[in-house]
Structures are given as C-alpha cells and as structure tokens.
C-alpha positions, 0 to 999 in steps of 0.5 A, spaced: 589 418 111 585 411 112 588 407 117 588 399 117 585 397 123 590 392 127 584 389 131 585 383 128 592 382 127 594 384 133 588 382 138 589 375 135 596 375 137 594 378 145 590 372 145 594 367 143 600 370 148 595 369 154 593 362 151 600 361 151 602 363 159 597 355 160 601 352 154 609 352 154 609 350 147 605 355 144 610 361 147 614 361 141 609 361 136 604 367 139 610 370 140 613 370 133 606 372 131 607 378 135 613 380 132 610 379 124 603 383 126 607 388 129 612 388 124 606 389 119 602 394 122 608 399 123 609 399 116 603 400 114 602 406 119 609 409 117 608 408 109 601 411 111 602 417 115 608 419 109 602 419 104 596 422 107 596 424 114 591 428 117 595 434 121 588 434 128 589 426 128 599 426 127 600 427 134 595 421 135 598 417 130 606 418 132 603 416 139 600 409 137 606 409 133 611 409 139 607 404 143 607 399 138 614 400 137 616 399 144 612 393 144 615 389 138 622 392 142 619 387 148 617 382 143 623 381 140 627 381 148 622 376 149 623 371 144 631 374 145 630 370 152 626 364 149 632 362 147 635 361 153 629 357 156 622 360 160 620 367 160 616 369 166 610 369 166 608 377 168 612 379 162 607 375 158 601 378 161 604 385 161 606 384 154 598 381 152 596 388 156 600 392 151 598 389 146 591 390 148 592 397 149 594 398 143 588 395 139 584 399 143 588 406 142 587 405 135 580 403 135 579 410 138 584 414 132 580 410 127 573 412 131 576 420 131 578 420 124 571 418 121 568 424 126 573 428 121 570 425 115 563 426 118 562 419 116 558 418 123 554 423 122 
C-alpha cells in the first residue's frame, strides 16, 4: 500500500485556519478548504486500503482514518455555525491542532511503512 501524503493539503489548510483566527474574513474560506482536503484525502486513503493494504500498517491506517473523519465532522459543524455568525476562536485552534495531529500521525504510518518496504535501509 503507497499512501499519499497529506502534509501539503491538509498542513496548508491548518495554516490558513490559524491565519484566520486574525482575520474574520478568511474563516469561510480556510474552512471550506478544510472540508475539500479532508474530503479528498479520506477517499483516497479508503479506495487505498481497499486495493492494497498492508495487514502490520491497518490498525494504524483505520486510526488516521478516524481521526481525519472526526475532524471533517467538526469541520462541517464549524461551517454549519458560520452560517449563523462568528465561531469561537478555541474551536478554530482546537480544529488547526487536529488537523496538525493528523499530518503528523500520517508522516509516521508513511515513515513505518517504508521501513516495511526496507526502502530506509
């Protein structure tokens, strides 16, 4: 199994939502490229683990999976209550921190895998 990296994507898109929390009007935006980063990476991790997933790295894989998933549901809550006017600010951080998290448990199952592949040796 050859997982993308999100580190771009979704690295990125923590960025912008921490940029936002100074900036009002860039909170809409950051957080609908949330939403299409998240959107994007679950399903190619899904069609990925269908196709070839590696038995060792599943485990692993289905926990980023749910840690990506409940960050898109608190995505979408998020731009839910945009609707309705300003979020809080510690919902912001907390969802920048997620998403952060998130990049950085992925790094590590793609780090693992490739010491599966023996391709660091």
């Amino acid at each position: 199994m050859v997982i993308r990296p999100i580190r771009d994507s979704v690295s990125r898109a923590a960025s912008d939502v921490r940029a936002a929390m100074v900036d009002p009007t860039r909170v809409h935006p950051a957080i609908r490229d949330v939403s299409l980063a998240l959107e994007n990476h679950l399903d190619t991790l899904a069609r990925e683990l269908q196709e070839s997933a590696e038995p060792r790295l599943i485990e692993q894989t289905r926990r980023l999976e749910a840690v990506l998933r409940d960050a898109l549901s608190e995505t979408w809550a998020i731009d839910r209550d945009l609707r309705a006017g300003p979020v809080d600010q510690a919902r912001l951080a907390d969802l920048a921190t997620r998403l952060e998290k998130a990049v950085s448990a992925e790094f590590d199952l793609v780090a693992e895998q490739q010491r599966g592949d023996s391709a660091l040796d």
